[in-house]
Backbone bond lengths (Angstrom), bond angles and torsions (degrees), N, CA, C in turn:
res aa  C-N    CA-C-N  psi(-1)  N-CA   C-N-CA  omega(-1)  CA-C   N-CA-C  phi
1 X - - - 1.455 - - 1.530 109.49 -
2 X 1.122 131.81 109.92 1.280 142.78 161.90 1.514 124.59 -106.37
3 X 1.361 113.70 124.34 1.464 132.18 -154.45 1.354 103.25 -97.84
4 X 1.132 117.75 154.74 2.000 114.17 176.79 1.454 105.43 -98.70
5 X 1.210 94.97 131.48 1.840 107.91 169.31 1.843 96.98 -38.24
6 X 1.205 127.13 -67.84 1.042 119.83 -179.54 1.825 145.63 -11.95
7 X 1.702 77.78 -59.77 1.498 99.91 -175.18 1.681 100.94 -82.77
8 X 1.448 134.15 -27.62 1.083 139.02 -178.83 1.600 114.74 -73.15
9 X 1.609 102.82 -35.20 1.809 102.65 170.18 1.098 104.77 -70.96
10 X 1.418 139.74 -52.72 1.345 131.08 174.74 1.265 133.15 -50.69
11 X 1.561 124.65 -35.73 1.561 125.12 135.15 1.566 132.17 -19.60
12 X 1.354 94.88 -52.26 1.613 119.27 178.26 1.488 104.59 -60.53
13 X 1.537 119.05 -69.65 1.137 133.82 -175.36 1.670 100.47 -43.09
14 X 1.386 112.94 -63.38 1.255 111.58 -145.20 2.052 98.01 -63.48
15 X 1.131 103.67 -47.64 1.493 99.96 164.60 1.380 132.05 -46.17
16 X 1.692 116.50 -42.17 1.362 114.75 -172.71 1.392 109.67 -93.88
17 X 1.163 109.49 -16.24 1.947 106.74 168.24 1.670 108.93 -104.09
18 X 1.493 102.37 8.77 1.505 90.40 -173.18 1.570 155.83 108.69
19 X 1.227 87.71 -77.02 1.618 94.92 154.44 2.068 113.45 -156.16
20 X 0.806 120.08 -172.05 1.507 132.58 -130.69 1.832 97.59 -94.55
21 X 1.047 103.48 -35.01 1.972 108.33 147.03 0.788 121.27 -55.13
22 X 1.246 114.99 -66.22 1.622 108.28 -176.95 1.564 126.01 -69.82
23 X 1.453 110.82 -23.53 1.426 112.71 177.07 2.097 103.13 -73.73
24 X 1.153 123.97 -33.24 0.985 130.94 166.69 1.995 121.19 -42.64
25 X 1.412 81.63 -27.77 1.938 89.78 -168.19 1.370 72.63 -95.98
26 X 1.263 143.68 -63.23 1.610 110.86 -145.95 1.641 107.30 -92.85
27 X 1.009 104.13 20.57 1.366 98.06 164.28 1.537 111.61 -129.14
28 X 1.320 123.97 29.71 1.387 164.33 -176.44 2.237 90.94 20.93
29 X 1.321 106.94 42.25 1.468 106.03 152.20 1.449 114.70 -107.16
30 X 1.525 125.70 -178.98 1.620 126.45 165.94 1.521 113.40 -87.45
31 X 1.645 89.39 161.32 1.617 104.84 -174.81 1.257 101.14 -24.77
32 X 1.311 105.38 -52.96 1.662 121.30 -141.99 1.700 111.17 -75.49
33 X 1.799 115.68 -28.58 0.629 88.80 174.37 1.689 134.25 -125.97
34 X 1.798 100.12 52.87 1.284 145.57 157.42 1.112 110.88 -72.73
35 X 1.313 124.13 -66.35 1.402 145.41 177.95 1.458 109.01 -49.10
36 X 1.348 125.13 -37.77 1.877 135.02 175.37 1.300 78.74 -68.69
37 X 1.183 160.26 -40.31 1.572 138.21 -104.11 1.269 88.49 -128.69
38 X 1.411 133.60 -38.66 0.931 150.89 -175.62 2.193 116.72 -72.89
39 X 1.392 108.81 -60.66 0.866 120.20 162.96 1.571 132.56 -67.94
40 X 1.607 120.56 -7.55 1.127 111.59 154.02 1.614 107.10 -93.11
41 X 1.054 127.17 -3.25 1.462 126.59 -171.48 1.777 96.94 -76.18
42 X 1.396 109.35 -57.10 1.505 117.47 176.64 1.457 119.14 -69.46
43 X 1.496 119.64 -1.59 1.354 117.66 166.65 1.647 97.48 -103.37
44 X 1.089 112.83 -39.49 1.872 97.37 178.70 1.480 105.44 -47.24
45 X 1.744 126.27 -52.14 1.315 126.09 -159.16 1.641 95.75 -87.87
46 X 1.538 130.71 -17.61 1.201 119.90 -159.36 1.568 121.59 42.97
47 X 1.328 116.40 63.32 1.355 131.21 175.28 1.500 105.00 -161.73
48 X 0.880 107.83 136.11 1.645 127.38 178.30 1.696 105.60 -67.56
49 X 1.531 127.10 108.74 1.446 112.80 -169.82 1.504 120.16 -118.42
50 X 1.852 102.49 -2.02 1.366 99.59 -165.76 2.093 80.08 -113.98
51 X 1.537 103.23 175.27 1.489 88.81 175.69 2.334 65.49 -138.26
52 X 1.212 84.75 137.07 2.026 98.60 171.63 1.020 121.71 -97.53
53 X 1.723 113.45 62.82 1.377 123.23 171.93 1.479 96.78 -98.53
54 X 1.614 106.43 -164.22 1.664 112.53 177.68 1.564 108.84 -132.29
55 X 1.257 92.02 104.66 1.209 157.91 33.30 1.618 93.96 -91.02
56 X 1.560 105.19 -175.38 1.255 138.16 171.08 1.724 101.71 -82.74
57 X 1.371 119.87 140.70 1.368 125.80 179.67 1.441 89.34 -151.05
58 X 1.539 98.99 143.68 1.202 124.01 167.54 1.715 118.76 -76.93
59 X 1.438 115.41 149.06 1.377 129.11 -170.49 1.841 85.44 -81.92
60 X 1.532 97.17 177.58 1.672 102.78 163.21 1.435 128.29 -75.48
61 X 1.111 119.08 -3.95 1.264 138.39 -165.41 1.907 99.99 -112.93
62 X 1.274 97.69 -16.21 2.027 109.72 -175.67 1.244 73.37 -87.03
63 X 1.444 124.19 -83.91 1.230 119.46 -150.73 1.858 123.87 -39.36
64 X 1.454 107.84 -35.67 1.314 98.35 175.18 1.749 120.92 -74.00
65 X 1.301 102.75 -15.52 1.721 102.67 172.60 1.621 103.77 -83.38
66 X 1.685 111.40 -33.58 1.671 92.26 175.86 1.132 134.01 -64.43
67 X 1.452 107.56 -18.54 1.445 113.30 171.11 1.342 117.68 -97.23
68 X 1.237 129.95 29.01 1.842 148.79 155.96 1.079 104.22 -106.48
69 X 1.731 123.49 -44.20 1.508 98.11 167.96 1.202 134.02 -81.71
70 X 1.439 119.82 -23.49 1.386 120.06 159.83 1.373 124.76 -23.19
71 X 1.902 101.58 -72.99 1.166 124.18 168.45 1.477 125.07 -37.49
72 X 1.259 110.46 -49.32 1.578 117.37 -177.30 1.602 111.18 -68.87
73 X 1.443 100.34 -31.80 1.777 100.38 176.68 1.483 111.92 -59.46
74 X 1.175 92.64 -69.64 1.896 113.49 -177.87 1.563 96.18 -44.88
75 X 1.361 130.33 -76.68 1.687 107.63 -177.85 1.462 126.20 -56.76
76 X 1.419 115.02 -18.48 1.616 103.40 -167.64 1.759 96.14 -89.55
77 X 1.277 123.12 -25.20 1.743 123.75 165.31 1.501 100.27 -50.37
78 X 1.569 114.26 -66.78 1.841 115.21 -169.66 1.696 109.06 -41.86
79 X 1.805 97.53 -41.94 1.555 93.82 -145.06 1.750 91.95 -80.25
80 X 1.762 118.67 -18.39 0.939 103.69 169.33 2.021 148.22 -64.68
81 X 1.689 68.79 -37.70 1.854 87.83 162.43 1.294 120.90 -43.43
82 X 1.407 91.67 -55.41 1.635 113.80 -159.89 1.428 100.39 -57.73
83 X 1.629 116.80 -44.44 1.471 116.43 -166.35 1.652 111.49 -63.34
84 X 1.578 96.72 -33.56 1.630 109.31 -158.14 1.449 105.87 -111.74
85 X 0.831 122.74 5.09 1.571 143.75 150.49 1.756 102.76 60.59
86 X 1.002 104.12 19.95 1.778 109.73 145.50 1.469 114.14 -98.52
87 X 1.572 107.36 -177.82 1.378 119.57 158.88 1.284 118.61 -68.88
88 X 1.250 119.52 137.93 1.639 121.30 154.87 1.350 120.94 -13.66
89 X 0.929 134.38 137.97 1.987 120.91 172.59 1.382 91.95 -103.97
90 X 1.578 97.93 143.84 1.969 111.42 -173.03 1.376 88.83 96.83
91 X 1.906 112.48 -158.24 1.366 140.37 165.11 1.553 125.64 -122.24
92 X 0.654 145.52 98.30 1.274 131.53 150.38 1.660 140.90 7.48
93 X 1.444 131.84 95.08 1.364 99.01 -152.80 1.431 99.76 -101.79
94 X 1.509 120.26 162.44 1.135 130.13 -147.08 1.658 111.12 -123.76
95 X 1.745 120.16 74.19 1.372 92.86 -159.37 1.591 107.75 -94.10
96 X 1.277 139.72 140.88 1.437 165.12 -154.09 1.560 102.48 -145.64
97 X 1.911 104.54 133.66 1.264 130.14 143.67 1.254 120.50 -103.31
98 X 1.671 114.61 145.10 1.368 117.69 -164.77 1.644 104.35 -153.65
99 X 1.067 113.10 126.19 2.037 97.53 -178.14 1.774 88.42 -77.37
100 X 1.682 92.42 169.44 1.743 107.00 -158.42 1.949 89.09 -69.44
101 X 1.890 106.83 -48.54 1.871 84.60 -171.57 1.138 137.68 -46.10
102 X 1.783 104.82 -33.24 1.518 120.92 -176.04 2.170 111.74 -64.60
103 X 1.461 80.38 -29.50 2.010 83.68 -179.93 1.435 97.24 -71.79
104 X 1.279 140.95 -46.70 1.323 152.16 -166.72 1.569 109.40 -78.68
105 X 1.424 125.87 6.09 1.402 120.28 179.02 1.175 94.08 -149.72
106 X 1.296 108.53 -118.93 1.539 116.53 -165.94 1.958 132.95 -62.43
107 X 1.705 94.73 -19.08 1.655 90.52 164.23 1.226 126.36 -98.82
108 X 1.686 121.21 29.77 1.356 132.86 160.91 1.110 115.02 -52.29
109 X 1.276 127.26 -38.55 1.897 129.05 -147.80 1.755 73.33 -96.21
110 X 1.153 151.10 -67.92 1.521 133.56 -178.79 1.405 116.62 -33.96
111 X 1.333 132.58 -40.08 1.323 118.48 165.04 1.575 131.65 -81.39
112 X 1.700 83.75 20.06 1.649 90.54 -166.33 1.839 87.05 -98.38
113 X 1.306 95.58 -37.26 1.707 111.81 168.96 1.618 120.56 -49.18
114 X 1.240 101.07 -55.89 1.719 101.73 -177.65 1.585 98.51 -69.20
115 X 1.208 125.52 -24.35 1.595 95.72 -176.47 1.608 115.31 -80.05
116 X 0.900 111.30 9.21 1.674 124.14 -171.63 1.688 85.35 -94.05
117 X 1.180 139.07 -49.10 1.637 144.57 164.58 1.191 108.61 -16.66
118 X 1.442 128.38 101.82 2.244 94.65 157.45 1.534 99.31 -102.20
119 X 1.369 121.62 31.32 1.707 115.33 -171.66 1.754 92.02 -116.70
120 X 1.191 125.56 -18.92 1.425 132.34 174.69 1.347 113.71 -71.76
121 X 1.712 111.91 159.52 1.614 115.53 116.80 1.331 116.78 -167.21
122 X 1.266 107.58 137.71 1.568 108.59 -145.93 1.257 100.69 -98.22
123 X 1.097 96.44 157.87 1.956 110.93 -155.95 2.270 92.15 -136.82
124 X 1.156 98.26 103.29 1.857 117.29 -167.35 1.154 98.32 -82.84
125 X 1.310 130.99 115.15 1.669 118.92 135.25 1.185 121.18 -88.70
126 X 1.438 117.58 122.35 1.339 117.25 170.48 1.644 116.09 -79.71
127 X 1.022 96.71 111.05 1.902 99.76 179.42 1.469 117.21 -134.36
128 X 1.047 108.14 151.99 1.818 111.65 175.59 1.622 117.46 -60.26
129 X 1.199 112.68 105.44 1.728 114.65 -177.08 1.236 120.19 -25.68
130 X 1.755 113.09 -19.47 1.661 116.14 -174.04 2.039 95.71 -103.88
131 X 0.964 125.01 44.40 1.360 125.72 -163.26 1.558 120.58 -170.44
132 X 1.832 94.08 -26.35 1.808 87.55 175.54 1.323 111.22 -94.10
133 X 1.350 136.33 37.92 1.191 125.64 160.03 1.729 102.81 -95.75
134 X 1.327 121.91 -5.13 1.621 112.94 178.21 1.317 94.06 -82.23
135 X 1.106 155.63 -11.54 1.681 166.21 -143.46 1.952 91.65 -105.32
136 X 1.440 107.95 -46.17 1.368 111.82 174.77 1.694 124.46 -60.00
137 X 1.898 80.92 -54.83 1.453 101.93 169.24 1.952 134.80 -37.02
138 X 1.429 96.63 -39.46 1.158 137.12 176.72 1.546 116.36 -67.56
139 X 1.264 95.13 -51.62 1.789 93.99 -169.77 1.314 108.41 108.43
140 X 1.774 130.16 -12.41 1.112 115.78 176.46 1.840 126.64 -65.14
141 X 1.074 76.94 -45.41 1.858 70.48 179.54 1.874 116.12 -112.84
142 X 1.152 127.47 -162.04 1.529 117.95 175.12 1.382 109.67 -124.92
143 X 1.349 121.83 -3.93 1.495 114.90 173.62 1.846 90.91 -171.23
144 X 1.574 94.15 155.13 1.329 106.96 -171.67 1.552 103.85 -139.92
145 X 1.265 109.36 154.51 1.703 114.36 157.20 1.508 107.30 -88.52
146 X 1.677 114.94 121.59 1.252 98.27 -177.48 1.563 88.96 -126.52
147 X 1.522 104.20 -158.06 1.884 131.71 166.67 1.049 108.77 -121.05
148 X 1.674 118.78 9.62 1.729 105.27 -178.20 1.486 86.33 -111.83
149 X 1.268 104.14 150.31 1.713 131.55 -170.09 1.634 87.66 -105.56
150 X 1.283 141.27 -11.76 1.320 119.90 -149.16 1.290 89.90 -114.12
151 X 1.528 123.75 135.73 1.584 119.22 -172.44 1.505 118.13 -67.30
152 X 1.334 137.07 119.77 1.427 106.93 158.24 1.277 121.71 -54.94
153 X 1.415 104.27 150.50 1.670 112.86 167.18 1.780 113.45 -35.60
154 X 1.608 105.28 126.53 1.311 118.16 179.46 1.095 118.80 40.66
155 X 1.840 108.64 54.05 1.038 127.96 145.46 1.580 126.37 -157.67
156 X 1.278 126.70 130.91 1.522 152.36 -178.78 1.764 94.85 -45.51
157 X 1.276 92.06 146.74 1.971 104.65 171.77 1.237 115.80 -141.68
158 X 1.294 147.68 132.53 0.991 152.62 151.84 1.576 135.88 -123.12
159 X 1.385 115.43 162.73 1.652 87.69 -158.07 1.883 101.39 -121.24
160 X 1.257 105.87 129.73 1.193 126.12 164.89 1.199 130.47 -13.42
161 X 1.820 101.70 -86.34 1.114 120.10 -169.60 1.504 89.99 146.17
162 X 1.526 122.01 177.41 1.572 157.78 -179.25 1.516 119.50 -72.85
163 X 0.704 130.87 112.19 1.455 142.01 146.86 1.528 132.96 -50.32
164 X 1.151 164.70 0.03 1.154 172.62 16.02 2.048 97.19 173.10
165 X 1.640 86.87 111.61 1.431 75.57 174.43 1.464 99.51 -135.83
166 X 1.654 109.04 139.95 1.409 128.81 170.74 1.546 131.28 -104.56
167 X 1.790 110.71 136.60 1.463 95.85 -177.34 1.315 112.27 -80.39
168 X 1.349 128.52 136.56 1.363 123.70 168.90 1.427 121.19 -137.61
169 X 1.263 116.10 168.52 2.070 105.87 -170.35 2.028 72.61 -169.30
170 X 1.538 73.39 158.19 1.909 104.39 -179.82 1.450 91.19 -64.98
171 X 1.431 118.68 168.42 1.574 154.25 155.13 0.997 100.29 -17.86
172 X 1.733 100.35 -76.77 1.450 120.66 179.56 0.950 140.31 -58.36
173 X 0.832 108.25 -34.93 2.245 122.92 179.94 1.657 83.38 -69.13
174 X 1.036 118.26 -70.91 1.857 118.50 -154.46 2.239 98.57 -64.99
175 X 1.419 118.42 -14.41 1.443 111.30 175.48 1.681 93.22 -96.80
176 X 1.188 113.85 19.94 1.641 91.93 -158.81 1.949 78.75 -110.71
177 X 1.481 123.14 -30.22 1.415 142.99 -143.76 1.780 96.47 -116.23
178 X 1.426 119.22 4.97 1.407 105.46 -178.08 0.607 147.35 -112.11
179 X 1.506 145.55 70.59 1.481 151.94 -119.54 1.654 87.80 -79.02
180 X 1.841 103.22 -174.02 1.364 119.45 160.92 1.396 118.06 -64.86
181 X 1.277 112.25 -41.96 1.943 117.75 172.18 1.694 102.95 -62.30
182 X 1.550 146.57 -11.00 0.871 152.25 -168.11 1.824 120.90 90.56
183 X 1.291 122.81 -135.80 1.285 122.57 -155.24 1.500 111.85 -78.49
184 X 1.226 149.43 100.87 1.413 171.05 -116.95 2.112 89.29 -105.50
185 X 1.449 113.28 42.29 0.920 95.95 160.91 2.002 148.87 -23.78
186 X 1.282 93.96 -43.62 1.520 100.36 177.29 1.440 111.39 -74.51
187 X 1.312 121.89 -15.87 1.566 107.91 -164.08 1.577 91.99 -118.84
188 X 1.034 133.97 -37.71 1.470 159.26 -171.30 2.006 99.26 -34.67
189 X 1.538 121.00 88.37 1.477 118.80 -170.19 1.936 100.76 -46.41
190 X 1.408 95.90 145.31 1.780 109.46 -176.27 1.729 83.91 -122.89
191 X 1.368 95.19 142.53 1.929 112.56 155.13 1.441 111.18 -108.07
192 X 1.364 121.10 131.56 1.022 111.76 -173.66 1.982 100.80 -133.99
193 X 0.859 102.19 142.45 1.638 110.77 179.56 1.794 122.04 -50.62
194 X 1.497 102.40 -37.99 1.304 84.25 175.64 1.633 96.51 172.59
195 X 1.140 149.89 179.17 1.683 153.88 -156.99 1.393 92.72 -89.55
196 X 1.137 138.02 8.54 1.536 120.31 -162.45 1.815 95.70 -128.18
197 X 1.577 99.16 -18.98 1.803 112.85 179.85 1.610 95.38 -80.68
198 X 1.721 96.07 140.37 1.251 107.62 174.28 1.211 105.48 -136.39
199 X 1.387 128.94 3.54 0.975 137.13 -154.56 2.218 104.80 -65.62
200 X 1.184 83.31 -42.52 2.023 91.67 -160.19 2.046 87.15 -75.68
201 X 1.636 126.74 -45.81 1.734 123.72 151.40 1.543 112.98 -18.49
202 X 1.287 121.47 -59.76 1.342 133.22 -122.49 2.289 75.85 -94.23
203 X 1.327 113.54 -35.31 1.127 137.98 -179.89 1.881 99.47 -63.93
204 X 1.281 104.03 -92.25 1.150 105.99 173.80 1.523 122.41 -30.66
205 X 1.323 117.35 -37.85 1.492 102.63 -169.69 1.631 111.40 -104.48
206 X 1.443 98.87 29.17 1.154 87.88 165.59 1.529 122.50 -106.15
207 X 1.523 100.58 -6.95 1.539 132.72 -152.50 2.059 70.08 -110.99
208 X 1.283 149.21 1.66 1.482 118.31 155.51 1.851 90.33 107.55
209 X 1.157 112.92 -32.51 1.334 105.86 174.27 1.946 130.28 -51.42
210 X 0.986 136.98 120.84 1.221 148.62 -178.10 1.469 110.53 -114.25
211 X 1.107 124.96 -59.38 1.397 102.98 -169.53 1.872 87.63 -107.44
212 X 1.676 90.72 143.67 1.337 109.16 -169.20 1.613 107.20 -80.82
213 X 1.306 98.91 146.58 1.478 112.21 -178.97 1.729 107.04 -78.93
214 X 1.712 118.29 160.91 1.835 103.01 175.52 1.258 108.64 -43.52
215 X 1.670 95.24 140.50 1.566 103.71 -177.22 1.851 89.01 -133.54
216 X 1.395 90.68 137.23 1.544 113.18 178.09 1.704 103.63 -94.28
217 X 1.273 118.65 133.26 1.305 126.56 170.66 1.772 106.60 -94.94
218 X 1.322 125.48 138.47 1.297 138.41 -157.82 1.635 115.52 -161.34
219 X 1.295 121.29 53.67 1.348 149.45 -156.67 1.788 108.06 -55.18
220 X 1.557 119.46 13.57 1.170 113.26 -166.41 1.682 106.20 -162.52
221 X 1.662 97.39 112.25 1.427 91.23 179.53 1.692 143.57 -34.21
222 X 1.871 110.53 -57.10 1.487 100.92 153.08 1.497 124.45 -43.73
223 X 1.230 125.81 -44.71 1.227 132.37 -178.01 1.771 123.37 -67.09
224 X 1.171 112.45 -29.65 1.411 118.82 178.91 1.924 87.57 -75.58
225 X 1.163 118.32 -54.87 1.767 112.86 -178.15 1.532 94.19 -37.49
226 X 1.223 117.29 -62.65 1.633 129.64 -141.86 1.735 88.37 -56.70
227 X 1.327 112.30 -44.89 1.179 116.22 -145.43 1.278 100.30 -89.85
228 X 1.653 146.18 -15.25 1.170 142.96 141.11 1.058 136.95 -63.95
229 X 1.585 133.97 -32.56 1.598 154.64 93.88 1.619 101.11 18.42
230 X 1.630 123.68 -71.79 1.222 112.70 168.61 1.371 131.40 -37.87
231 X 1.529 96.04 -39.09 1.903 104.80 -151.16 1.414 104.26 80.77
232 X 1.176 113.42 58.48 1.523 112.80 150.19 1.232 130.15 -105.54
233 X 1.679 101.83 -11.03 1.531 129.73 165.29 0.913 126.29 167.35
234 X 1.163 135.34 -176.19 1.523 141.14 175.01 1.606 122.93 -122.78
235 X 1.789 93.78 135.02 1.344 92.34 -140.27 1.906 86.33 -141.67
236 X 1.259 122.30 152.31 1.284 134.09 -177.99 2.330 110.02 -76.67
237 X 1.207 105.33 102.98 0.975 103.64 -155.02 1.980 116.17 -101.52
238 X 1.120 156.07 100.19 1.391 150.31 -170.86 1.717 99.61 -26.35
239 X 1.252 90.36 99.75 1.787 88.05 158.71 1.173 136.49 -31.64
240 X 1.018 95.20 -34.66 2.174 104.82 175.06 1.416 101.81 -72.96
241 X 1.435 132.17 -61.04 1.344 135.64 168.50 1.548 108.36 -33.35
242 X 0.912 157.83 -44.71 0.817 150.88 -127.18 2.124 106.69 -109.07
243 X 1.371 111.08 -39.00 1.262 115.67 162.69 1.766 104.66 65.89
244 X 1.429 100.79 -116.71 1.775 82.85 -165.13 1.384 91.82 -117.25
245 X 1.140 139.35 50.12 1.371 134.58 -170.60 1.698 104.93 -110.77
246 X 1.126 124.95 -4.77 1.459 130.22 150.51 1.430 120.15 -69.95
247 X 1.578 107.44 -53.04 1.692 123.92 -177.52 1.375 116.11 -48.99
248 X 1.820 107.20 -48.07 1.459 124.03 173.23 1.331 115.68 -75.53
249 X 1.083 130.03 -14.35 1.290 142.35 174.24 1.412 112.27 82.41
250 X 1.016 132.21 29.04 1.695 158.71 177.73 1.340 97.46 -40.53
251 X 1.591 103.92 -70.88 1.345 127.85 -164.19 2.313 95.77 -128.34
252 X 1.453 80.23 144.51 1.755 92.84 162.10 1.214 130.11 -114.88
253 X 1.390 125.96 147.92 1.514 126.77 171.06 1.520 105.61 -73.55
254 X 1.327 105.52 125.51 1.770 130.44 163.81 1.748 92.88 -71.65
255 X 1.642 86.66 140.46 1.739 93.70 145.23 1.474 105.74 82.04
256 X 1.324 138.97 12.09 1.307 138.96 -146.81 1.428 114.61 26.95
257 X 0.871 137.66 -119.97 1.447 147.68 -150.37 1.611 107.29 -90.42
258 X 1.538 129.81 -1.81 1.544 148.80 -170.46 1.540 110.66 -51.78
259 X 1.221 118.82 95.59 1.367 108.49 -171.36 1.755 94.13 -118.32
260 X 1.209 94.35 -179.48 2.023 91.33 175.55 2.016 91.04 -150.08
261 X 1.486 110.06 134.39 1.518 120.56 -167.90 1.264 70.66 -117.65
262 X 1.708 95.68 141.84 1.477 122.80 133.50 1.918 123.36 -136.79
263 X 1.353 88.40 128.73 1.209 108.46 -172.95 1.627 105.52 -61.12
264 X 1.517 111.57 139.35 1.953 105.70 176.63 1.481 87.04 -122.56
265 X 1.150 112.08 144.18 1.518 131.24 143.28 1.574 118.30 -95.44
266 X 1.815 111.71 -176.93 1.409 105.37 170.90 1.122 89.35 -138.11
267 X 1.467 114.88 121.69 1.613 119.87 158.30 1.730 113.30 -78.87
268 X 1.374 88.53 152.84 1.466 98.20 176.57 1.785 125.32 -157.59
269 X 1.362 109.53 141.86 1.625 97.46 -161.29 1.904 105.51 -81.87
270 X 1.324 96.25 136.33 1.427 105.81 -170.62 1.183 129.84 -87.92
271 X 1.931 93.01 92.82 1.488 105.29 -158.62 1.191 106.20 -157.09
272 X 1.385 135.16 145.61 1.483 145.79 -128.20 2.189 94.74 -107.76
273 X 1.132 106.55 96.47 1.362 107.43 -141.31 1.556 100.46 -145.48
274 X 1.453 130.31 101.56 1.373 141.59 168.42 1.177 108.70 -46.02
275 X 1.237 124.23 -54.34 1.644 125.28 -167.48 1.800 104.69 -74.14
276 X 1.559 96.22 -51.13 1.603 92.89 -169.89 1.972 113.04 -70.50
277 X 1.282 108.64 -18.84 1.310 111.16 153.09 1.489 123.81 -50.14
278 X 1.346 101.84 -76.49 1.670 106.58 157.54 1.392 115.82 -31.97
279 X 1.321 132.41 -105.08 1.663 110.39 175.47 1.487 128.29 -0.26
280 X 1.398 116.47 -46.20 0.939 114.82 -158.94 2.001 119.18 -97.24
281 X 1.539 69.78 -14.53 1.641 77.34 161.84 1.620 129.04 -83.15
282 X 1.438 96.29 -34.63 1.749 118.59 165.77 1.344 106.71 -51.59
283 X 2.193 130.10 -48.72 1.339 104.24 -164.42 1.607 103.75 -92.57
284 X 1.404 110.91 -11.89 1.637 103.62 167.78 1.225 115.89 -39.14
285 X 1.650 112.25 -65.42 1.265 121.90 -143.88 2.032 85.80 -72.73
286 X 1.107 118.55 -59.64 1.439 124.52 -163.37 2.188 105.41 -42.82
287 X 1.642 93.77 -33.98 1.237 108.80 -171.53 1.579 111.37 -58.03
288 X 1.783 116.81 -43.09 1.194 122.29 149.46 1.561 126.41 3.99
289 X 1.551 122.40 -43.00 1.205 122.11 -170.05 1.765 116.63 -88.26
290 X 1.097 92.57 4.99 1.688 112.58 -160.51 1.135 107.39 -95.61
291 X 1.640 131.34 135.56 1.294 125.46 168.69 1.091 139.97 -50.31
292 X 1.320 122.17 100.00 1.609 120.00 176.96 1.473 118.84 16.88
């Protein structure tokens, strides 16, 4: 069974722009004839591969062709260079998972890297470190920052280093929450990043707590700071983020000394690859700043 480059860029497209219009404009054909491109692809394999929500998501059976065409793009650009001994014409696109703290601290100096690239352009998923390895799974991107140590299929792992996260809340919030027994954990408002964070839970239940006290949703790393910074609650924060706002007494450490580590690795698909080498030398070195 041999598949057409064709029908496989349009796969690509229709995932990375979304849906079946828009993959049409950047691959400057019509809806319509994406949609042919598409439907003989799922009658060659006889499996249903696109699912036509909004965005467009791939079935399980998409996902294993998105990650063949990925692959086939990215080497047949290298192997072309290589033959013809220029650069690629266009860029290369670059898809990456990253949880939002790690973009906001320590994997800055990597995007300080790709802009030095003119053969790139990197295409970010922001995902929860315990979640972007299904992003791998998928075929959407080619390497991720995750928390899973366990490789996905046909792909390499290695591990970073630590994350360091602290609980902290204003002056006020923690004099406002403090009985005579001390800090009123159960009632005491928490901000938490988003349904997939467990981090400020993982806190609470170790301290005996079960049912969670008001919890503020705060969907954005600067913004979850901003929003503890307020006193809107107290919330488990990246040590690096945090800068001198303990020292000044801005913000306080909960819990005496209560910290919560999570370990990141970098997955990566295991494949003989100039660019994905490159990347991967950028989040090493940036990774450097990270706790042992």
């Amino acid at each position: 069974m041999q598949m057409r480059p064709e029908h496989l860029a349009a796969l690509v497209a229709i995932v990375d722009e979304g849906s079946f219009e828009a993959a049409a404009r950047a691959l400057s054909v019509t809806p319509s004839a994406v949609s042919q491109r598409i439907r003989a692809l799922e009658s060659q394999v006889g499996q249903v591969l696109l699912l036509r929500t909004t965005p467009s998501r791939t079935t399980d059976a998409g996902a294993v062709l998105l990650r063949l065409a990925r692959q086939q793009q990215l080497l047949e650009r290298e192997v072309l260079a290589e033959l013809t001994g220029s650069p690629p014409r266009g860029r290369t696109p670059l898809p990456l998972a990253v949880n939002a703290d790690s973009l906001a601290t320590w994997f800055v100096p990597v995007l300080g890297e790709c802009a030095r690239w003119p053969d790139v352009t990197v295409r970010l998923h922001v995902e929860d470190q315990d979640h972007s390895a299904a992003l791998l799974r998928s075929g959407s991107v080619l390497a991720a920052v995750t928390s899973d140590p366990e490789p996905v299929q046909g792909c390499s792992v290695e591990r970073l280093g630590t994350m360091r996260y602290l609980p902290v809340a204003t002056p006020e919030l923690v004099r406002r929450w403090t009985t005579g027994r001390g800090v009123d954990w159960a009632a005491m408002p928490v901000v938490r990043f988003n349904t997939k964070d467990d981090l400020q839970h993982r806190l609470l239940a170790s301290r005996g707590v079960d049912a969670p006290p008001p919890v503020h949703v705060v969907p954005s790393s600067e913004g979850f700071l901003a929003a503890v910074r307020a006193g809107l609650g107290w919330g488990a924060l990246p040590e690096e983020q945090l800068g001198d706002d303990v020292a000044r007494g801005r913000l306080v450490r909960l819990g005496g000394r209560e910290h919560v580590d999570v370990p990141l690795y970098w997955q990566r698909w295991r494949l003989r690859s100039a660019v994905v080498d490159r990347i991967t030398d950028a989040v090493r070195g940036a990774a450097g700043s990270l706790r042992p």
